[in-house]
C-alpha positions in Angstrom: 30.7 19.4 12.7 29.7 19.4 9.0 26.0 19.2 8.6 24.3 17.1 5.9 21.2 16.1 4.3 19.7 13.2 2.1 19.3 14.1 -1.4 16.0 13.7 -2.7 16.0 9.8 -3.1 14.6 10.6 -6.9 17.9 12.5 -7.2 19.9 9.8 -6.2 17.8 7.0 -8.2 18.5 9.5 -11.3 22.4 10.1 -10.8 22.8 6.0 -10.8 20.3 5.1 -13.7 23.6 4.3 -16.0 24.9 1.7 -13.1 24.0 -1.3 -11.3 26.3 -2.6 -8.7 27.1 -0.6 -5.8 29.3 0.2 -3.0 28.1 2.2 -0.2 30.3 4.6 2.1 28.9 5.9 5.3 30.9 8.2 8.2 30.9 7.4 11.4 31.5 10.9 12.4 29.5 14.1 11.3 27.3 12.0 9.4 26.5 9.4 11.7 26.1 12.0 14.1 23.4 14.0 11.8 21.9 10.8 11.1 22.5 10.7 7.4 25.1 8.8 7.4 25.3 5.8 10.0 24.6 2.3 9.4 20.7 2.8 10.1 21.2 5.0 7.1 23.5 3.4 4.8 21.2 0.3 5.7 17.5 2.0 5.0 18.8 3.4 1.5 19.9 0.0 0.4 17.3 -1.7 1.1 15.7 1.2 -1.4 18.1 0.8 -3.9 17.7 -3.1 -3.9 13.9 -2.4 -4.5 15.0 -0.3 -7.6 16.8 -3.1 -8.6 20.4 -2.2 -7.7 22.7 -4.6 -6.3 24.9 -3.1 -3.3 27.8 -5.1 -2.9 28.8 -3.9 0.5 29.0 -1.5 2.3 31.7 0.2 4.9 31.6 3.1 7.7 35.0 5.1 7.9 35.4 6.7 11.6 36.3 9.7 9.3 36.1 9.4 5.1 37.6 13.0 4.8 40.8 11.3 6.3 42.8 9.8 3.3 44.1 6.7 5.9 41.0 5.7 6.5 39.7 5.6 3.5 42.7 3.7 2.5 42.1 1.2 4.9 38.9 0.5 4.0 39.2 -0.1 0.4 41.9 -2.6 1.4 39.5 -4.4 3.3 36.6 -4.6 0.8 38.5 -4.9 -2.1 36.8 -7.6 -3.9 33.8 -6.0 -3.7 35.9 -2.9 -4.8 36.8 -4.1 -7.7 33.1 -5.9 -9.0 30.9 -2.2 -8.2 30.6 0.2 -11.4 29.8 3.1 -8.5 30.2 3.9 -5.4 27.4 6.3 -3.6 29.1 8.0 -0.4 26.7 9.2 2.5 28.8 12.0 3.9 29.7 15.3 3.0 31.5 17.0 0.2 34.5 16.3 1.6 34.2 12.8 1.8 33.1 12.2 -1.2 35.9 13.8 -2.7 38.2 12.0 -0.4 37.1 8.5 -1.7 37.3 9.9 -4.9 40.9 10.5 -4.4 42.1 7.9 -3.1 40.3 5.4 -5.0 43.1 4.0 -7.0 40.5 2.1 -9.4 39.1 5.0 -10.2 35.2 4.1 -9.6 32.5 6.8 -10.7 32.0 8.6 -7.4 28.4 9.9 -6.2 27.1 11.7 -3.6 24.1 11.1 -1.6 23.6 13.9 0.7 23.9 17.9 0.2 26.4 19.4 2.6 24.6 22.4 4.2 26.7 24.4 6.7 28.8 23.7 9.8 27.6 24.0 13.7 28.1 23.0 17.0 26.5 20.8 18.4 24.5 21.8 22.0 23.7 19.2 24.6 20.3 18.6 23.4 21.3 17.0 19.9 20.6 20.3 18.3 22.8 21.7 16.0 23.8 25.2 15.2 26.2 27.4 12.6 28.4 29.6 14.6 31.1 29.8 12.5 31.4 31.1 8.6 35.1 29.4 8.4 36.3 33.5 6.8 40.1 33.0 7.7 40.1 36.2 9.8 38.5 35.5 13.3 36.9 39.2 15.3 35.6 37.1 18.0 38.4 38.5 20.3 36.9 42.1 20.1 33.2 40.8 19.9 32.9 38.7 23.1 33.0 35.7 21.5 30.2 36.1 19.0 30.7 36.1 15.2 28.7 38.7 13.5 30.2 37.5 10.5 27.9 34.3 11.0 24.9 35.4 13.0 24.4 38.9 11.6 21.6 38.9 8.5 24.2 41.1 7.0 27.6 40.2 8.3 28.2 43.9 9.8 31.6 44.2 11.2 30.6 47.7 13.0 27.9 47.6 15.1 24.0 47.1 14.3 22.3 48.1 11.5 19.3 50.6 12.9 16.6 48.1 11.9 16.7 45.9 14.9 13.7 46.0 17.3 13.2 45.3 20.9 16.9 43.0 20.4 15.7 41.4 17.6 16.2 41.6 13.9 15.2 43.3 11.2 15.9 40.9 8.3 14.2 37.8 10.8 12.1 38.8 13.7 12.5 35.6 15.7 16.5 36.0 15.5 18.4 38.1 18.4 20.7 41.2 16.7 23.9 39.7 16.6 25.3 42.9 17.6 22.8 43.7 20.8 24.4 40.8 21.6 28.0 41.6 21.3 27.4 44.7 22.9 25.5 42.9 26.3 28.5 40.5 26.2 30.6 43.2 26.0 29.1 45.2 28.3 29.2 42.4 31.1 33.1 42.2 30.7 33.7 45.9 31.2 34.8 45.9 27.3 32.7 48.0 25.8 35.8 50.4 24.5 36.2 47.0 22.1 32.9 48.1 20.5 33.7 51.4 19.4 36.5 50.0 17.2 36.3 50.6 13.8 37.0 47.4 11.7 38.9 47.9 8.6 36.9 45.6 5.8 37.2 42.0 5.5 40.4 40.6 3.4 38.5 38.9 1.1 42.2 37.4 -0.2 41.8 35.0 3.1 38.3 34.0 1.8 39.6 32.6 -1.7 39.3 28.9 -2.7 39.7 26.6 -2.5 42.6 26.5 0.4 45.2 24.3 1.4 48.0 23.7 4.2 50.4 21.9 3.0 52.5 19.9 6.3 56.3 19.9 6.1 58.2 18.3 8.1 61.8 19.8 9.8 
């Protein structure tokens, strides 16, 4: 899950001062699900724009805009609208916004409307929460299935720092030590000989961008 947030609607109003006519694209996925990017959203910020004195043309919800198909698809269907916007304003994350601009053979000016902050799981209550730093070289086989990549303040690969007190740490005092943590998980699997690994640093080759994976087929 890729979590987002609306711009500052000044921000937005400033970005599309040189244009008029609009297109809006929304995702029915991450977006939708963070509530920035759904059609009670795409809906609230065009009526805004339209008091600004924009004209939004239409407006579409991909089920996923970082998919190149779908965005395909879409501007297939809305063509003629398409082809009459100067801009098109896209309410999902960095990702989609850079898929429409891809694969937008017209070649529209491209904006975003939200900030992509980080990405998280997402727990039965409809909270969400970043587990995962996406460093191309997983530990959470040897750590009880807790990244301390993620949730350490420091990103320690070998144990806890010394500052933490009564289990929590040092660098935020409402925040469990990551590596407390590991070690109760650890502890309660009869692993604890996984703790007292020593982990070679971090390839920080793996952690170079931007990456790719380019599918062959056989």
């Amino acid at each position: 899950m890729i979590i987002t947030e609306l711009k500052p609607f000044a921000e937005i109003i400033d970005s599309l001062k040189e244009y008029n006519k609009l297109f809006l694209i929304g995702c029915g996925e991450c977006a939708a699900t963070c509530k920035t990017g759904g059609e009670p959203e795409l809906n609230k910020i065009k009526i805004l724009l339209e008091e600004q004195g924009k004209t939004v043309l239409g407006m579409c919800i991909p089920g996923a805009p970082c998919l190149a198909a779908q965005i395909k698809t879409e501007l297939a269907k809305n063509i003629k609208a398409f082809r009459e916007a100067e801009v098109i304003l896209v309410l999902a994350c960095g990702l989609g916004v850079q898929s429409v601009r891809d694969n937008d053979r017209l070649e529209h000016v491209v904006l975003p409307a939200l900030n992509t902050t980080f990405s998280a799981i997402l727990d039965v209550k409809g909270n969400f929460y970043e587990k995962c730093s996406l460093c191309g070289e997983c530990v959470l086989a040897l750590t009880g299935g807790i990244c301390p990549i993620t949730l350490c303040s420091k990103g320690l690969l070998n144990g806890p720092c010394g500052g933490a007190d009564k289990g929590k740490c040092e660098v935020d005092k409402d925040k469990d030590c990551a590596w407390i943590l590991i070690y109760r998980e650890l502890e309660k699997r009869k692993k604890l000989g996984q703790f007292r690994k020593i982990q070679g640093p971090k390839d920080f080759r793996k952690s170079v961008k931007p990456h790719k994976l380019i599918m062959t087929t056989v």
